[in-house]
C-alpha positions in Angstrom: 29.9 -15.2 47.9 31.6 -15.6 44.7 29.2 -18.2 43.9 26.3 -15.7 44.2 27.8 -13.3 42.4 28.5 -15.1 39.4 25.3 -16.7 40.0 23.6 -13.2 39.9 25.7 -12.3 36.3 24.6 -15.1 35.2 20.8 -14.3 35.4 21.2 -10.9 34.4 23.2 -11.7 31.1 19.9 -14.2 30.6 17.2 -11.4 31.2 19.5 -9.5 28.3 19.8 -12.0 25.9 16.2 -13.7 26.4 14.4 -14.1 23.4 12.3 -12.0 21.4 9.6 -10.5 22.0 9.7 -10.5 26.0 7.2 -8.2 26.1 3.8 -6.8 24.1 4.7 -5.2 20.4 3.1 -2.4 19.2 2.1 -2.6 15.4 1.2 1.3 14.2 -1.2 1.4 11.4 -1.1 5.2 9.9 -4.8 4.9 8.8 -7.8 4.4 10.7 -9.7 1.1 11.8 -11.7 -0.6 9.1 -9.5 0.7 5.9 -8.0 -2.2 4.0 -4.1 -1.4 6.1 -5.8 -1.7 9.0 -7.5 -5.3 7.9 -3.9 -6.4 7.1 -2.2 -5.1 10.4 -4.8 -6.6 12.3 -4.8 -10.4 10.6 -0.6 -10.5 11.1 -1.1 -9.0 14.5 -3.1 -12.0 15.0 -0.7 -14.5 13.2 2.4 -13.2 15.2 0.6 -13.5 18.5 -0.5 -16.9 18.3 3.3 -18.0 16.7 5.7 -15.6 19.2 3.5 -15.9 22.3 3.2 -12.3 23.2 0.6 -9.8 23.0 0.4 -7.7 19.2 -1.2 -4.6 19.8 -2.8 -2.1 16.7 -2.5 1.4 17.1 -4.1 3.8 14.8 -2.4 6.9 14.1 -3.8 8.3 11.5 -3.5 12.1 9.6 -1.2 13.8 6.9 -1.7 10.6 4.2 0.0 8.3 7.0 2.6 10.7 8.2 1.8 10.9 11.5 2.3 6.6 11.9 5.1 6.7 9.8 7.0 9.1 11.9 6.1 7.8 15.0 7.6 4.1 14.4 10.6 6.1 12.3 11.5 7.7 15.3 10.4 5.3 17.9 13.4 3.0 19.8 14.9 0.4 17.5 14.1 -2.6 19.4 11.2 -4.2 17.8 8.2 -3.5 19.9 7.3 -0.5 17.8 6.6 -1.7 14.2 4.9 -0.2 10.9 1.9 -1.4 9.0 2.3 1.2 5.7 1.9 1.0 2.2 3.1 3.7 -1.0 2.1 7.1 0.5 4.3 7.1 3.7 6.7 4.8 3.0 7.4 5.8 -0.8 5.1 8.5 -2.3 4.7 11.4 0.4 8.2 12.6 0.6 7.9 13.8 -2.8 4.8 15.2 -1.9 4.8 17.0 1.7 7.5 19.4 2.2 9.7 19.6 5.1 8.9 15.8 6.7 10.6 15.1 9.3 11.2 11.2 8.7 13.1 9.2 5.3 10.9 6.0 5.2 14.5 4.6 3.2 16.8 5.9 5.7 14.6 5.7 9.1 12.8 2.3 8.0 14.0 -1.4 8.5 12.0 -3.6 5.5 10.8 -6.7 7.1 8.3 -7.9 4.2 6.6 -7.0 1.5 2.7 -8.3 2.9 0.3 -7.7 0.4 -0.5 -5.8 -3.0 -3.5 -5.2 -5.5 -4.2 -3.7 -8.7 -6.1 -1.1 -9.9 -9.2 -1.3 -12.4 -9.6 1.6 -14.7 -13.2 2.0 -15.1 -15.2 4.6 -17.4 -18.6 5.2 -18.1 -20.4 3.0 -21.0 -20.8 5.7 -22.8 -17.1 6.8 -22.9 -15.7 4.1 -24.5 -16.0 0.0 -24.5 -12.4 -0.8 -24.3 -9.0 1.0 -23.6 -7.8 1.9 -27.3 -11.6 3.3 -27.7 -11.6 6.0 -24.6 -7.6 7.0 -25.5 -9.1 7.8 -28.7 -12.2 10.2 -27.4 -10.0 11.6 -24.7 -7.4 12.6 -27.4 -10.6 13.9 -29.4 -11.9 16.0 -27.1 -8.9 17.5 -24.8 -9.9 18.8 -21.5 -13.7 17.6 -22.1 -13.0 14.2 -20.0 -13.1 14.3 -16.0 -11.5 11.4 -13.9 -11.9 11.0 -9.6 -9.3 10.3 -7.5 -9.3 9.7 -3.8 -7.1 12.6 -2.9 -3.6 14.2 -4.8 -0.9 12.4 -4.4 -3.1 9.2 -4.4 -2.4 5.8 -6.2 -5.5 6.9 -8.1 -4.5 10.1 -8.9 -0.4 9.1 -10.0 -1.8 6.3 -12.0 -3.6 8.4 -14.2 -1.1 10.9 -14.5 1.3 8.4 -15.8 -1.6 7.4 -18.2 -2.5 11.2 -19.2 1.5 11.3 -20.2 2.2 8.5 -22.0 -0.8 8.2 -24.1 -1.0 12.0 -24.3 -4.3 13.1 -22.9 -5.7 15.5 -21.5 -8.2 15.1 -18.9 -9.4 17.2 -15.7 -8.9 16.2 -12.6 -11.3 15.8 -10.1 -10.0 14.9 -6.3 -12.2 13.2 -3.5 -11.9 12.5 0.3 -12.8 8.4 -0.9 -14.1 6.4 -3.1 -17.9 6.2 -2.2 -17.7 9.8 -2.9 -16.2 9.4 -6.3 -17.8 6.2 -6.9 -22.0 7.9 -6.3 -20.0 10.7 -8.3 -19.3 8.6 -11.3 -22.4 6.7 -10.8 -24.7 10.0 -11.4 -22.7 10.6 -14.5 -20.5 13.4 -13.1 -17.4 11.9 -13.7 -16.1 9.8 -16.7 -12.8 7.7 -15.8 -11.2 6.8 -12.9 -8.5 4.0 -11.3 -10.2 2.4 -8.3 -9.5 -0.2 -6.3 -11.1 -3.4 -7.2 -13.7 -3.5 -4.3 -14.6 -0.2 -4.9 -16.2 -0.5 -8.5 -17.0 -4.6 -9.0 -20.3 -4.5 -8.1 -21.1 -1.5 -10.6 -18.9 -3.5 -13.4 -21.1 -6.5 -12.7 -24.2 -4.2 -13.2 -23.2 -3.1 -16.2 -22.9 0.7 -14.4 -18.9 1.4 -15.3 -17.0 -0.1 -18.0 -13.6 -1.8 -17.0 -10.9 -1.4 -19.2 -7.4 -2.4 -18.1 -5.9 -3.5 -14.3 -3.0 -2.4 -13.8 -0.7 -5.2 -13.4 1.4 -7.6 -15.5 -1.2 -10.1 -15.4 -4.8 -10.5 -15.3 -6.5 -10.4 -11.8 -9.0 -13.3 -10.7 -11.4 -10.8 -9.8 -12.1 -9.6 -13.4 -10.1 -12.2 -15.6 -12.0 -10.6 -18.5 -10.4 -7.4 -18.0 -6.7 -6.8 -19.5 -3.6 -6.4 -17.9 -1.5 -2.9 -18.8 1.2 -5.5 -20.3 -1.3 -6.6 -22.8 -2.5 -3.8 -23.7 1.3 -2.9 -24.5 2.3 -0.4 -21.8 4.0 -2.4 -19.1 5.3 0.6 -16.9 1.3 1.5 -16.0 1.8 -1.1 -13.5 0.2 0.2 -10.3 -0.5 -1.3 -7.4 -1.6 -0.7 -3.9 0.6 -2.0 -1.6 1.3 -2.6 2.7 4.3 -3.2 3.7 5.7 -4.1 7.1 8.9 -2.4 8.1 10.5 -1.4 12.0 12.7 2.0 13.1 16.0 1.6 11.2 18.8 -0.3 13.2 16.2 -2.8 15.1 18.6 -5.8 15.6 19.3 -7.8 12.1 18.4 -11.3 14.4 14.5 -9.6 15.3 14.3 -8.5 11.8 15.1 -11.9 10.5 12.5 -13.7 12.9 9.6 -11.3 12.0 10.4 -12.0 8.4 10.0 -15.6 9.2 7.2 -15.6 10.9 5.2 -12.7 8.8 5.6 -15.2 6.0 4.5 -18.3 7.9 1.3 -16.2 9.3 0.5 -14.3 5.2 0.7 -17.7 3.6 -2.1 -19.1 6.1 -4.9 -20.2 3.6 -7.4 -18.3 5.9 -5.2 -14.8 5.3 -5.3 -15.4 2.2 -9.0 -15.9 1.5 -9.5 -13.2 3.8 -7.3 -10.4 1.9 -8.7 -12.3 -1.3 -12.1 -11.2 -1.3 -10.6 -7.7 -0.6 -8.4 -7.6 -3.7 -5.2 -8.3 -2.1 -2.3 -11.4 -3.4 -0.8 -12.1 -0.6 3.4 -11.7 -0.8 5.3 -12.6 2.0 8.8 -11.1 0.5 12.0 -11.0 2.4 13.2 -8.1 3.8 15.5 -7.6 0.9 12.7 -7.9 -1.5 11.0 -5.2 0.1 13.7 -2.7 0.2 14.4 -3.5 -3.5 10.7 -2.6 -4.3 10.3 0.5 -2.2 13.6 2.0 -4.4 12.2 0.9 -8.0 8.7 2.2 -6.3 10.7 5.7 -5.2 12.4 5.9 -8.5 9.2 5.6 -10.4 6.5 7.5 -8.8 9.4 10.6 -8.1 9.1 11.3 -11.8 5.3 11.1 -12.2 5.7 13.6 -9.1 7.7 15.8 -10.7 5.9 15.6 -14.4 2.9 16.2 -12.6 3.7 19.0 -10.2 1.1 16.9 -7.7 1.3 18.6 -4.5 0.1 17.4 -0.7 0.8 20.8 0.9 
C-alpha cells in the first residue's frame, strides 16, 4: 500500500514537471493572414513544431492596430501555450496612441526574441527631387505645397516622416491610407509626392523609374537597393526606422519556457530557408535574446513617445 502510494506521487510529480510543451501552443498574430506578421508567425510556428514536437497553432486576431492580439496573449495564463507574434504598434507605439488600453505590452509582456526587422525606403516622385538634400530643399521652398501617404496615423510610415518634417523643418501635408496599394496607385497617378514605404511595396516602381528613392532608414545600406543611402550617411542617424515583429509571452510565463523558446526561435530564424524566405520580403533576420529584445522595445518606447507627443498623432 505504501508502495502504491508513493508510487502514485511519484507519477503525478512527473506529469507536473514533464517537459515543455505537453500540449499544442497557440501563437496569436494581431493582423490578419497574408500580412508580412502573419508570414513570420507562420514560418517559426513551423520551425518550433518540427524542433519541440507539439502542434503550433496561428490564430489571427486582428482589429484596433493589433490591440485586440496584444491583449488577448497579455492577459492570457502565463504558461506558454499562449504566445505573441507583434511588432512596433502593439507592443511599443499604440499606448501612446489609443487611450484607455487595457494591456502595458512592458509590464504584461515576456520578451523572448527579437525575430525580424526592415527598413523603410523614402521614395518621391521624379519630379520632386533626385536625391534627399534636393526634396528637403523644395519642401522647405514651398511649405505646405508637398503631400506624403501613410498607411494609417500612428503608422511607421506616418512617425517616420514626422521625425523627418521636425528635424529638417518641413512642412508637408499629410495624407493617411487604409494600405499601401492604396497610397502606392495614389502616388503612382501623381496625387501624392513623398512617402516611407516598405521596401516590397515601392521596388518594382523604383526599378521602373516610377518613384525616386532617396534614403532607407537604417544605419546601413539594404541589399535590396544598395544604391540607395542609409539615414547615417546622409548625416541623421536618429531617422532610423524600422519595421519590426517580435515574439513575446503573458508576463510571468516560467523563466525555464522562456529560455527554451529563445533557443529554439533562434535555431528555427537562422534556418537559411527562413532567411531567404523573409529576404525576398525585406526582412534581416535577428534572432535576439530575450534581453535584447526588452532592451529594444524601451529605446523603441522612449523614442517614438516623443515623436508622439511632437506630433499630437492620435489613434482615437
Amino acid at each position: 500500500m505504501r508502495f502504491g502510494f508513493f508510487g502514485l506521487l511519484f507519477c503525478a510529480a512527473a506529469a507536473w514537471g514533464q517537459a515543455y510543451p505537453s500540449k499544442p501552443v497557440r501563437i496569436v498574430v494581431p493582423y490578419p493572414a497574408g500580412t508580412t506578421p502573419d508570414i513570420i508567425g507562420r514560418t517559426l510556428a513551423e520551425r518550433l513544431q518540427k524542433a519541440l514536437g507539439q502542434p503550433f497553432l496561428v490564430e489571427n486576431r486582428s482589429g484596433a492596430g493589433g490591440n485586440i492580439g496584444a491583449e488577448a496573449v497579455a492577459k492570457a495564463p502565463a504558461d506558454g501555450y499562449t504566445l505573441l507574434v507583434g511588432g512596433n504598434g502593439p507592443v511599443v507605439i499604440n499606448k501612446y496612441l489609443y487611450k484607455g488600453l487595457s494591456y502595458d505590452a512592458e509590464r504584461d509582456l515576456a520578451p523572448i526574441s527579437l525575430l525580424a526587422s526592415a527598413p523603410q525606403l523614402l521614395v518621391v516622385k521624379p519630379e520632386v527631387g533626385a536625391n534627399f538634400k534636393a526634396f528637403v530643399e523644395r519642401a522647405r521652398g514651398a511649405p505646405g505645397k508637398l503631400s506624403y501617404a501613410s498607411v494609417g496615423g500612428g503608422s511607421a510610415s506616418h512617425l517616420t516622416m514626422e521625425l523627418l518634417k521636425s528635424d529638417a523643418q518641413l512642412a508637408l501635408v499629410h495624407v493617411p491610407y487604409r494600405g499601401f496599394p492604396a497610397a502606392v496607385t495614389d502616388m503612382l497617378a501623381g496625387n501624392i509626392d513623398a512617402m516611407f514605404a516598405i521596401a516590397p511595396a515601392v521596388l518594382p516602381h523604383i526599378r521602373a523609374g516610377k518613384m525616386t528613392p532617396l534614403a532607407v532608414t537604417a544605419l546601413e545600406r539594404t541589399a535590396l537597393a544598395p544604391d540607395v543611402p542609409s539615414v547615417a550617411e546622409l548625416g541623421l542617424p536618429q531617422l532610423q526606422s524600422l519595421a519590426w515583429n517580435g515574439f513575446l509571452a503573458p508576463a510571468g510565463t516560467p523563466a525555464s519556457v522562456i529560455s527554451r523558446l529563445s533557443v529554439e526561435t533562434a535555431r528555427g530564424m537562422r534556418n537559411p530557408e527562413t532567411h531567404e524566405a523573409l529576404g525576398r520580403l525585406g526582412f534581416d533576420v535577428v534572432a535576439s535574446t530575450p534581453e535584447e529584445l526588452g532592451r529594444w522595445m524601451r529605446l523603441e518606447s522612449e523614442k517614438w513617445a516623443r515623436v508622439i507627443r511632437a506630433s499630437g498623432a492620435t489613434a482615437d
